[in-house]
Residue frames as a rotation matrix with the C-alpha (Angstrom) as fourth column:
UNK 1
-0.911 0.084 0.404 12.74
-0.098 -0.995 -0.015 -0.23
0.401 -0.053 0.915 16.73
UNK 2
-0.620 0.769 -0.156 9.70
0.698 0.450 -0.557 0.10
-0.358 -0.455 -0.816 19.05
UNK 3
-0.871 0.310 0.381 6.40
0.163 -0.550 0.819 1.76
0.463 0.776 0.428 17.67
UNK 4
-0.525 0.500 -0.688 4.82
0.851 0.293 -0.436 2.16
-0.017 -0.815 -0.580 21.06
UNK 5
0.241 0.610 -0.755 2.20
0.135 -0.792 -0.596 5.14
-0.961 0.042 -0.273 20.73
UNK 6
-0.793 -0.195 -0.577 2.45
-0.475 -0.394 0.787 4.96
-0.381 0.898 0.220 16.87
UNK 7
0.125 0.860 0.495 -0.39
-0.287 0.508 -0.812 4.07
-0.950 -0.041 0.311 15.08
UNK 8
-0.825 -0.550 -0.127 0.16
-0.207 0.086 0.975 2.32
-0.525 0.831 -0.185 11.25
UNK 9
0.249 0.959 0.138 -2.12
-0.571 0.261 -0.778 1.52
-0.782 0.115 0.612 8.47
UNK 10
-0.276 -0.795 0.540 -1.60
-0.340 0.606 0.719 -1.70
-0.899 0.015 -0.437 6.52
UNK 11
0.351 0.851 -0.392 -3.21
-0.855 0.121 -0.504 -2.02
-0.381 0.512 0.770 3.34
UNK 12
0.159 -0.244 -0.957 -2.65
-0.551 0.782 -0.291 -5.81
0.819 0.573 -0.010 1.94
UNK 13
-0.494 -0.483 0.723 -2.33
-0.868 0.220 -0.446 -6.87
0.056 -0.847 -0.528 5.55
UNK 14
0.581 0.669 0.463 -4.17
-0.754 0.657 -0.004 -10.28
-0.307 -0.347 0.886 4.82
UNK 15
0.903 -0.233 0.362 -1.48
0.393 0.787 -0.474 -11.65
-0.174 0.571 0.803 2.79
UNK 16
0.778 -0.360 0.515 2.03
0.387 -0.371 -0.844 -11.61
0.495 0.856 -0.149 2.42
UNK 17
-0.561 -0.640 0.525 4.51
0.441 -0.768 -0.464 -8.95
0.700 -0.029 0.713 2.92
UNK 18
-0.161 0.765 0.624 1.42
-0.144 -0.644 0.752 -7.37
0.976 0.031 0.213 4.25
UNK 19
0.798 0.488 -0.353 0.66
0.031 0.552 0.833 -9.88
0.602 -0.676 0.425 6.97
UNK 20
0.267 -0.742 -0.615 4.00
0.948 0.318 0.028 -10.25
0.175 -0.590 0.788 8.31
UNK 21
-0.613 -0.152 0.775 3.93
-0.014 -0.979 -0.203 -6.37
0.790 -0.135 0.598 8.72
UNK 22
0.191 0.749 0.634 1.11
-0.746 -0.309 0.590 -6.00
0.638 -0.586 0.500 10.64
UNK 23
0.484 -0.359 -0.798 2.62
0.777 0.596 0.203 -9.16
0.403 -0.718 0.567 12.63
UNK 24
-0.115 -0.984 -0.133 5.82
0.908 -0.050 -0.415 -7.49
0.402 -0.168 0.900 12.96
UNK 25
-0.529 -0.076 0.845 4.49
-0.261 -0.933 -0.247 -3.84
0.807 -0.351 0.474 14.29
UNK 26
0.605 0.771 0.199 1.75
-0.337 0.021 0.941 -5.09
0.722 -0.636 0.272 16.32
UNK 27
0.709 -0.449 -0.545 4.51
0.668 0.676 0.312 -7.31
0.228 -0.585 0.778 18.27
UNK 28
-0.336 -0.878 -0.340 6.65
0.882 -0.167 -0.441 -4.10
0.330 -0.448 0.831 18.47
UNK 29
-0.404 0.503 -0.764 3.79
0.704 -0.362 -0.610 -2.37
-0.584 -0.785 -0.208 19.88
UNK 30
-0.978 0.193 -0.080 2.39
-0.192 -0.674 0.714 -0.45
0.084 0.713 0.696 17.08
UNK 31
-0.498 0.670 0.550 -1.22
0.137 0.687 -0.713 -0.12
-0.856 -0.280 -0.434 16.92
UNK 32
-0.856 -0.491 -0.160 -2.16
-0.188 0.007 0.982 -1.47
-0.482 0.871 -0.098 13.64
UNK 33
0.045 0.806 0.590 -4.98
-0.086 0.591 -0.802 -1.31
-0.995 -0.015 0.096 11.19
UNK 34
-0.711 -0.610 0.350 -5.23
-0.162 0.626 0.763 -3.46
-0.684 0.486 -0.544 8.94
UNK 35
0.169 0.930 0.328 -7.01
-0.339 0.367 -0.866 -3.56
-0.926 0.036 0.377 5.98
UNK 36
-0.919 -0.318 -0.232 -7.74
-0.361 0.444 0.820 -6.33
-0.158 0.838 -0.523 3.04
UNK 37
-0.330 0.770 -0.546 -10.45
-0.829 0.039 0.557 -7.97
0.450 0.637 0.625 0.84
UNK 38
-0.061 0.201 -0.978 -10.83
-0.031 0.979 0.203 -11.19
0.998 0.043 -0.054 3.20
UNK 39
0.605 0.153 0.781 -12.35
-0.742 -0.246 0.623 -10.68
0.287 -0.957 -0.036 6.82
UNK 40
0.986 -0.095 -0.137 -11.08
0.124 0.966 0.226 -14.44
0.111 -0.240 0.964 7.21
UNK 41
0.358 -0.885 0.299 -7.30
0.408 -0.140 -0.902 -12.86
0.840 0.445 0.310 6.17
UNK 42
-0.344 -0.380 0.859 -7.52
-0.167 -0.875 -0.454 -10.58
0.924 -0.300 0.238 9.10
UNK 43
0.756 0.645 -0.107 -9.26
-0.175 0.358 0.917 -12.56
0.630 -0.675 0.384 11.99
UNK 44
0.742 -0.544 -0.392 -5.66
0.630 0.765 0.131 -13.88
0.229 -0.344 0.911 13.47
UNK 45
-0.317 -0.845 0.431 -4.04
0.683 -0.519 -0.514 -10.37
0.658 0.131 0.741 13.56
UNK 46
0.075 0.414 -0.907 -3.75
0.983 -0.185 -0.003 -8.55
-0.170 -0.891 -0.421 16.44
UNK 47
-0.929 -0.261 0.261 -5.39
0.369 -0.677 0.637 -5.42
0.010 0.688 0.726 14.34
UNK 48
-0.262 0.940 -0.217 -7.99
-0.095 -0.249 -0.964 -3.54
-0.960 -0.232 0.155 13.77
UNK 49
-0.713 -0.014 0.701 -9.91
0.661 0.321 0.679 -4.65
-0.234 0.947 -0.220 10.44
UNK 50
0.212 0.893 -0.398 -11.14
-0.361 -0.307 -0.880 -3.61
-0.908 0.330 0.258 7.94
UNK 51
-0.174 0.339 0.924 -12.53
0.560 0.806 -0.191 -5.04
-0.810 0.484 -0.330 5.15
UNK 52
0.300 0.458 -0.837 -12.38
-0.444 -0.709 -0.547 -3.81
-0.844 0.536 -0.010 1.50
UNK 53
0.477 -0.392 0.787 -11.66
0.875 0.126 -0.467 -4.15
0.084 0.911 0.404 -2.43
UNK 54
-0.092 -0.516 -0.852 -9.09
0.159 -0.852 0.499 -1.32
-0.983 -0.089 0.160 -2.95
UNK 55
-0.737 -0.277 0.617 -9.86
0.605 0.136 0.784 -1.70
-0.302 0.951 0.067 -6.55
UNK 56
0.482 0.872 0.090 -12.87
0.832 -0.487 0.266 -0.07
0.276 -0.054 -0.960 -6.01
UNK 57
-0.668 -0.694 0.268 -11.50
0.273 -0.563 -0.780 3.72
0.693 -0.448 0.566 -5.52
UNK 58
0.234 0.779 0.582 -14.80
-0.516 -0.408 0.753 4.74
0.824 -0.477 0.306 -3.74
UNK 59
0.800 0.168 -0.576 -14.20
0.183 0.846 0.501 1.70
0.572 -0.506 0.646 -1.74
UNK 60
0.229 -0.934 -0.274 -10.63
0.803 0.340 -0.489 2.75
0.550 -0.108 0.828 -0.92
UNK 61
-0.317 0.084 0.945 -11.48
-0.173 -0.984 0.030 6.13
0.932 -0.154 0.327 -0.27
UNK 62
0.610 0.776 0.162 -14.01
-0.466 0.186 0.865 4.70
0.640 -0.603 0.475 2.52
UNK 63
0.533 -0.618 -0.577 -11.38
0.480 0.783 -0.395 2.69
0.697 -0.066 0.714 3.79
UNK 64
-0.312 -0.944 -0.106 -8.98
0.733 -0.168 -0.659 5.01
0.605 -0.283 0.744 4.58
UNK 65
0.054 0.318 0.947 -11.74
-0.658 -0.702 0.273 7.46
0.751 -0.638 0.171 6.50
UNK 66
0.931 0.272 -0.242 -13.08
0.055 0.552 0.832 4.21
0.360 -0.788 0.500 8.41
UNK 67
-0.076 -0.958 -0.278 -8.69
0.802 0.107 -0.588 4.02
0.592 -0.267 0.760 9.21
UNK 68
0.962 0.139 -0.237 -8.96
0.255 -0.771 0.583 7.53
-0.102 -0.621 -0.777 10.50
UNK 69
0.365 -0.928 0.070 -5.29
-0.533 -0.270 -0.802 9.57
0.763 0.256 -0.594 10.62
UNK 70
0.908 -0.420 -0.012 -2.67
0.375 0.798 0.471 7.44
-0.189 -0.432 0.882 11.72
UNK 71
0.368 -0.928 -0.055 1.44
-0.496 -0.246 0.833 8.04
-0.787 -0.279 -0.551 12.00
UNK 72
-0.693 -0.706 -0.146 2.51
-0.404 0.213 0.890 5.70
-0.597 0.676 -0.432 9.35
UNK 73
0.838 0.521 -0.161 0.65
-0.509 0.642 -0.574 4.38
-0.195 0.563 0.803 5.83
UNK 74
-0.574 -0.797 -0.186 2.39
-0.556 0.213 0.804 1.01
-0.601 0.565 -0.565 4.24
UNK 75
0.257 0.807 -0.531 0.95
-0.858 -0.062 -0.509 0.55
-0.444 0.587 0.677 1.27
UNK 76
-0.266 -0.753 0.602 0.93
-0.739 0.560 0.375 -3.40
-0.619 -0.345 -0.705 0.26
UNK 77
0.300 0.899 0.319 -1.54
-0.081 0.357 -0.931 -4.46
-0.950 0.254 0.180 -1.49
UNK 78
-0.232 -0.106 -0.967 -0.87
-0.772 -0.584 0.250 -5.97
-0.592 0.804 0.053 -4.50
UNK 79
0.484 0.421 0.767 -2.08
0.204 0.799 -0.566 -8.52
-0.851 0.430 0.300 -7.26
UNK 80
-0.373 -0.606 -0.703 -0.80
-0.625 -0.396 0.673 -9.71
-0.686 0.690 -0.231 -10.78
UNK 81
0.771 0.637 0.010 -2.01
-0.341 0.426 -0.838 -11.18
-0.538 0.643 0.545 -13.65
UNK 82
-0.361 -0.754 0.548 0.60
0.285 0.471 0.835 -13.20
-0.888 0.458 0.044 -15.76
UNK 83
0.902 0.291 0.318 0.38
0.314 0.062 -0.947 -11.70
-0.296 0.955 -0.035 -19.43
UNK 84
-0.350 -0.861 0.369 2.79
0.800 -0.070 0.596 -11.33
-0.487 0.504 0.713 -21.64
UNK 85
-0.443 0.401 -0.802 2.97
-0.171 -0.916 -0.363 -7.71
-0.880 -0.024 0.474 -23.52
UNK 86
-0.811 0.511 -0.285 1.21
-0.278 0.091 0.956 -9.69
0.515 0.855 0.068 -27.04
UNK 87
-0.621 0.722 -0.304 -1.02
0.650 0.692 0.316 -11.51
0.438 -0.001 -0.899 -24.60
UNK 88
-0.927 0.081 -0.366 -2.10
0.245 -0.608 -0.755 -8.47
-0.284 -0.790 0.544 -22.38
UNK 89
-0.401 0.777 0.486 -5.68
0.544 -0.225 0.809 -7.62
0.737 0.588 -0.332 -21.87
UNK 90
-0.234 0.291 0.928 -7.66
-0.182 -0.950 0.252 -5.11
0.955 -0.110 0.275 -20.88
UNK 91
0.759 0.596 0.263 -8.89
-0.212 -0.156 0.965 -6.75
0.616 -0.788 0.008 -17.60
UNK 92
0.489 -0.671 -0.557 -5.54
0.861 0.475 0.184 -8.22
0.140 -0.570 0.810 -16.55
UNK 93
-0.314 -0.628 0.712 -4.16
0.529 -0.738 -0.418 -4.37
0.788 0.245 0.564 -17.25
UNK 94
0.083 0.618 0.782 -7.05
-0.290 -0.736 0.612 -3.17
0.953 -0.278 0.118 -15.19
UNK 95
0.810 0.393 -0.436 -7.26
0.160 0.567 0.808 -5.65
0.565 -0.724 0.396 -12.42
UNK 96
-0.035 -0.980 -0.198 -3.18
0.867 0.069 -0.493 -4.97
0.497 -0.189 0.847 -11.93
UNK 97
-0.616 -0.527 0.585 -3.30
0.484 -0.839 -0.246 -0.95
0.621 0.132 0.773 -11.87
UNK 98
-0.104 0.939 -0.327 -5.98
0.189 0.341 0.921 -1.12
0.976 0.034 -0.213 -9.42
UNK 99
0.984 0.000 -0.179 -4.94
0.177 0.145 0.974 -2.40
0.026 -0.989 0.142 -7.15
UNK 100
0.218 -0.952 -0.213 -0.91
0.969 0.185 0.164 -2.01
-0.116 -0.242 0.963 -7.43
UNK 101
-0.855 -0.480 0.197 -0.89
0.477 -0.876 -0.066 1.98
0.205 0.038 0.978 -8.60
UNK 102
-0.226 0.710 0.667 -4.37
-0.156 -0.702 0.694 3.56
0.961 0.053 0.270 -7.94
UNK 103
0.874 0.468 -0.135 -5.31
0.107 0.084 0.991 2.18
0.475 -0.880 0.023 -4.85
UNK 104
0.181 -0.734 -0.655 -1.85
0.975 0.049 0.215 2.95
-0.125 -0.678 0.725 -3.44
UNK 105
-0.805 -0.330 0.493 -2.11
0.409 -0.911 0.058 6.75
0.430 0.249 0.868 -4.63
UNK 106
-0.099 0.858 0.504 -5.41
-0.051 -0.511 0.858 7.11
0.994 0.059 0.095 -3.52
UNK 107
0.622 0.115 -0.775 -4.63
0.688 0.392 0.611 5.57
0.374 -0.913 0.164 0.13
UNK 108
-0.473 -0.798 -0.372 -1.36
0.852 -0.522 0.037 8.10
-0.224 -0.300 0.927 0.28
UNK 109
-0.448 0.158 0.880 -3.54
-0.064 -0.987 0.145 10.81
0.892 0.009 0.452 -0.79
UNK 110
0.812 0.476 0.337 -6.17
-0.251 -0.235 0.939 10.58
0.526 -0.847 -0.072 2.16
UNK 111
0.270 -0.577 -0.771 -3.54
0.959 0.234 0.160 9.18
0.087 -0.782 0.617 4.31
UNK 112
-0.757 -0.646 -0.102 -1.12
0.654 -0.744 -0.140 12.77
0.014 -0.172 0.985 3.83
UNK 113
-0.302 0.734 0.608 -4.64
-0.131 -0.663 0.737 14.87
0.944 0.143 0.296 3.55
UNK 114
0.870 0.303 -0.389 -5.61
0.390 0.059 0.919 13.25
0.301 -0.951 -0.067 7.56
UNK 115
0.222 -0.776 -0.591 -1.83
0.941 0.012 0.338 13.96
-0.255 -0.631 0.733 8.64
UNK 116
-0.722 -0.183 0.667 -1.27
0.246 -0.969 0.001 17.82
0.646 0.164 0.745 6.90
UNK 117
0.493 0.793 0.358 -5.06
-0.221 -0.284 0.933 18.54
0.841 -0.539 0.035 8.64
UNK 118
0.794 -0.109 -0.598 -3.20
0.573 0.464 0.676 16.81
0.204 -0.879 0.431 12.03
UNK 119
0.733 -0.555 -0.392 -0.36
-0.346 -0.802 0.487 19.37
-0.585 -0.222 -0.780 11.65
UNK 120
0.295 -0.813 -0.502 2.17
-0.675 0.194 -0.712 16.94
0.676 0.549 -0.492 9.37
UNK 121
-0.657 -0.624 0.423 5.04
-0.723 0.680 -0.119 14.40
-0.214 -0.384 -0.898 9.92
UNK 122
0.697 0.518 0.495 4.22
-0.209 0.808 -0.551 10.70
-0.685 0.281 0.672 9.30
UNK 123
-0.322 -0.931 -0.170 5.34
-0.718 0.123 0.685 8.26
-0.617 0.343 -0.708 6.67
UNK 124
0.703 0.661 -0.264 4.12
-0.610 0.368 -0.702 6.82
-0.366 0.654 0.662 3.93
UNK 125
-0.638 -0.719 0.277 6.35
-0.361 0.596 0.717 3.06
-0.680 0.358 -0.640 2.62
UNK 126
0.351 0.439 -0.827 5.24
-0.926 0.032 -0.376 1.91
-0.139 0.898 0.417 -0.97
UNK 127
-0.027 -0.594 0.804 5.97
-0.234 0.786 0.572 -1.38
-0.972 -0.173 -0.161 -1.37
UNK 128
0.469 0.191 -0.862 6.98
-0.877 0.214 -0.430 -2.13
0.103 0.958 0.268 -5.16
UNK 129
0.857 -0.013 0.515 9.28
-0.095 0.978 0.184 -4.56
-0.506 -0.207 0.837 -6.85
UNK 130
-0.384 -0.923 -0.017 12.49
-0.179 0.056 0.982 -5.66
-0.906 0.381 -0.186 -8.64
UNK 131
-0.159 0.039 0.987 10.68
0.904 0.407 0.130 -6.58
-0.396 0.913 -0.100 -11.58
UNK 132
0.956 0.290 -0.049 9.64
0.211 -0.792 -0.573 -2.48
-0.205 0.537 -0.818 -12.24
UNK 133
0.056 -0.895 -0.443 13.62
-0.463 -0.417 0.782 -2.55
-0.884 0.161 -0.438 -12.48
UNK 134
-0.519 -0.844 0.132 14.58
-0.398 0.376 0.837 -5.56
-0.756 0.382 -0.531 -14.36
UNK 135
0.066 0.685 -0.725 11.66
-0.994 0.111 0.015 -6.56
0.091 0.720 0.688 -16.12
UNK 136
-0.543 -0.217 0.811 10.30
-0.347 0.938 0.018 -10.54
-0.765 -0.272 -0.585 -16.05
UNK 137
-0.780 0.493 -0.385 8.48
-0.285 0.268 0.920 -12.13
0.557 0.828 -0.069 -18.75
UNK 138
-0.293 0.854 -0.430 4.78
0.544 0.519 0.660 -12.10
0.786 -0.041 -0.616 -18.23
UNK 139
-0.306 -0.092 -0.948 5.11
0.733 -0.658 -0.173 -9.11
-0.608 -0.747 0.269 -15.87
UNK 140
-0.701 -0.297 0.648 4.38
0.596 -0.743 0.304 -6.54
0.392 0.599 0.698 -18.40
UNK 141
0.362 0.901 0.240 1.43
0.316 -0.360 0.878 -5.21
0.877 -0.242 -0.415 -16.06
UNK 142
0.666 0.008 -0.746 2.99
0.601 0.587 0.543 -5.67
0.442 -0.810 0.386 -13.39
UNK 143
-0.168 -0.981 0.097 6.46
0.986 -0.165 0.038 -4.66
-0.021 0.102 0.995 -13.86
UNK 144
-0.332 -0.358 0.873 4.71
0.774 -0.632 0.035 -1.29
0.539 0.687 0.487 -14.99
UNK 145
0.672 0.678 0.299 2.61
0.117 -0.496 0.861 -0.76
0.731 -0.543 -0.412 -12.20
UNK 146
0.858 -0.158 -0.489 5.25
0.448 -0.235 0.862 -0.97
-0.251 -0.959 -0.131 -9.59
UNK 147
-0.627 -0.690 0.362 7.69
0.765 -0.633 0.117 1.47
0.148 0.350 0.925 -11.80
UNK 148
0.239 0.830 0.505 4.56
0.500 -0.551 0.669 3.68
0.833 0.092 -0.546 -11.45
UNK 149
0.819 0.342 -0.460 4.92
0.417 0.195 0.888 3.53
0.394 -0.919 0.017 -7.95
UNK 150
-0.097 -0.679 -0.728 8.31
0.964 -0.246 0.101 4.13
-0.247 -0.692 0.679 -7.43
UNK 151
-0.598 -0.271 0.755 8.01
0.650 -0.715 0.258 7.14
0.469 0.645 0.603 -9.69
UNK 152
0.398 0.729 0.557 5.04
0.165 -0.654 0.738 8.72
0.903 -0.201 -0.380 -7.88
UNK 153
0.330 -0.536 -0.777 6.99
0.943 0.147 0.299 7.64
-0.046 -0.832 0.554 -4.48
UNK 154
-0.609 -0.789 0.079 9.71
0.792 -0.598 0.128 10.33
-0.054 0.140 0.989 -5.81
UNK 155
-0.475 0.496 0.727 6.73
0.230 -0.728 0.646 12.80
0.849 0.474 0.232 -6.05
UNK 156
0.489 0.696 -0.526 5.31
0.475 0.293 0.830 11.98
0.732 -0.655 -0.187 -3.16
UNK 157
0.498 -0.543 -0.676 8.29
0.833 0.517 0.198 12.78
0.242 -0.662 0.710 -1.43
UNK 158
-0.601 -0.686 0.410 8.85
0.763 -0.645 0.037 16.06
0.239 0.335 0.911 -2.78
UNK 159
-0.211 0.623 0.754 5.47
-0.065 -0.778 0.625 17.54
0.975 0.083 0.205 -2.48
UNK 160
0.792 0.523 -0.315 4.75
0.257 0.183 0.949 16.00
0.554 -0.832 0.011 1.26
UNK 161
-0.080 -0.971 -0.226 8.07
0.727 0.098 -0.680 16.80
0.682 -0.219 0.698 2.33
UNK 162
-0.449 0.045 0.893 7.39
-0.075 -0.997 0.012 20.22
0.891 -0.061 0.451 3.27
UNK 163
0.221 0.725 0.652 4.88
-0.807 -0.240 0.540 19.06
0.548 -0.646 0.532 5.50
UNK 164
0.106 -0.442 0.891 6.76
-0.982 0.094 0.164 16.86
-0.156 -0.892 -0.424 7.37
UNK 165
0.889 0.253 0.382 5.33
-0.121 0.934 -0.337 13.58
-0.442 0.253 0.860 5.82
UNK 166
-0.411 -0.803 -0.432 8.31
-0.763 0.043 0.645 11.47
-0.499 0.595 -0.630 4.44
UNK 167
0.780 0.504 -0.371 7.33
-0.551 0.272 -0.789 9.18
-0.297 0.820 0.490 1.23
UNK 168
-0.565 -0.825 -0.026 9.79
-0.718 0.476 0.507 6.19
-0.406 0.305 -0.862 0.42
UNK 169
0.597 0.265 -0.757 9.23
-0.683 0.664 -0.305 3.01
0.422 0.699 0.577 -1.93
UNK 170
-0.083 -0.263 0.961 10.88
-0.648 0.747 0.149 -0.47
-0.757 -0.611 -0.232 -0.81
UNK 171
0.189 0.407 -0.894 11.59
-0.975 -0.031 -0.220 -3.05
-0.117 0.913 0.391 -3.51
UNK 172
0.140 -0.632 0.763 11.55
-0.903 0.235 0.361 -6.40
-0.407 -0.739 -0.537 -2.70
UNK 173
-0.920 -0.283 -0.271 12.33
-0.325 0.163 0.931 -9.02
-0.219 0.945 -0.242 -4.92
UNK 174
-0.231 0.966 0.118 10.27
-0.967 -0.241 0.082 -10.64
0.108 -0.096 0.990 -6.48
UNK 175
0.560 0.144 0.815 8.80
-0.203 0.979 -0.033 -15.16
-0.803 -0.147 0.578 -6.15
């Protein structure tokens, strides 16, 4: 599918899933910006960077103005901490839901808030996992943050509909 005159924003696009997006639109003519926590991540992509912590929401917020309204968000960004649910602590809980369910609600709000103001339409892809199905051991952050996700997804989809924006989730396994 070409994505000539479409513009995308990539959040996790230094790593990953992420990267090989922003490979994979830019090469089918999308013009893509990309943004992650490592300028170095984002030097080699033919993107516009930018450079944040999405854990920060202020930070994420800033982001997505410096992004400006674009045609498609895919939200990628994500990080995990390996705890088990006796071993779980507060910063591995925090450091997870950060970045894997806040900073992907807070990018899809401003994202659908630039594209309703633009008249609607657009598309917002969530990228979770198989483990918010099946559960892994030592996922127990994890596992809950990208059930989060799909679940808001299914909101997302209902309230942005109207305005044209469509709102899907993607679950790919997981390493």
């Amino acid at each position: 599918m070409p994505f000539t005159d479409r513009s995308v924003i990539i959040t996790g696009a230094g790593k990953g899933i992420g990267r090989a997006t922003a490979i994979l639109l830019a090469r089918r003519g999308a013009r893509v910006t990309a943004i992650s926590r490592t300028q170095s991540d984002l030097d080699s992509l033919d993107a516009r960077a930018i450079v944040a912590d999405l854990a920060d929401p202020a930070a994420a917020r800033d982001a997505m103005a410096q992004a400006g309204t674009c045609d498609y968000l895919v939200n990628c960004a994500g990080t995990n901490v390996l705890e088990s649910l006796l071993d779980l602590t507060d910063a591995g809980y925090d450091a997870v839901m950060d970045i894997n369910l806040r900073s992907a609600l807070i990018c899809a709000q401003e994202f659908a808030r630039a594209r309703i103001a633009a008249g609607g339409g657009g598309a917002i892809v969530n990228v979770t996992s198989i483990a918010g199905h099946r559960g892994f051991p030592d996922h127990i952050a994890y596992a809950a943050s990208k059930a989060g996700l799909e679940g808001a997804t299914r909101v997302m989809a209902r309230e942005l509909g109207p305005h044209g924006i469509r709102a899907v989730a993607i679950a790919p396994p997981s390493p």
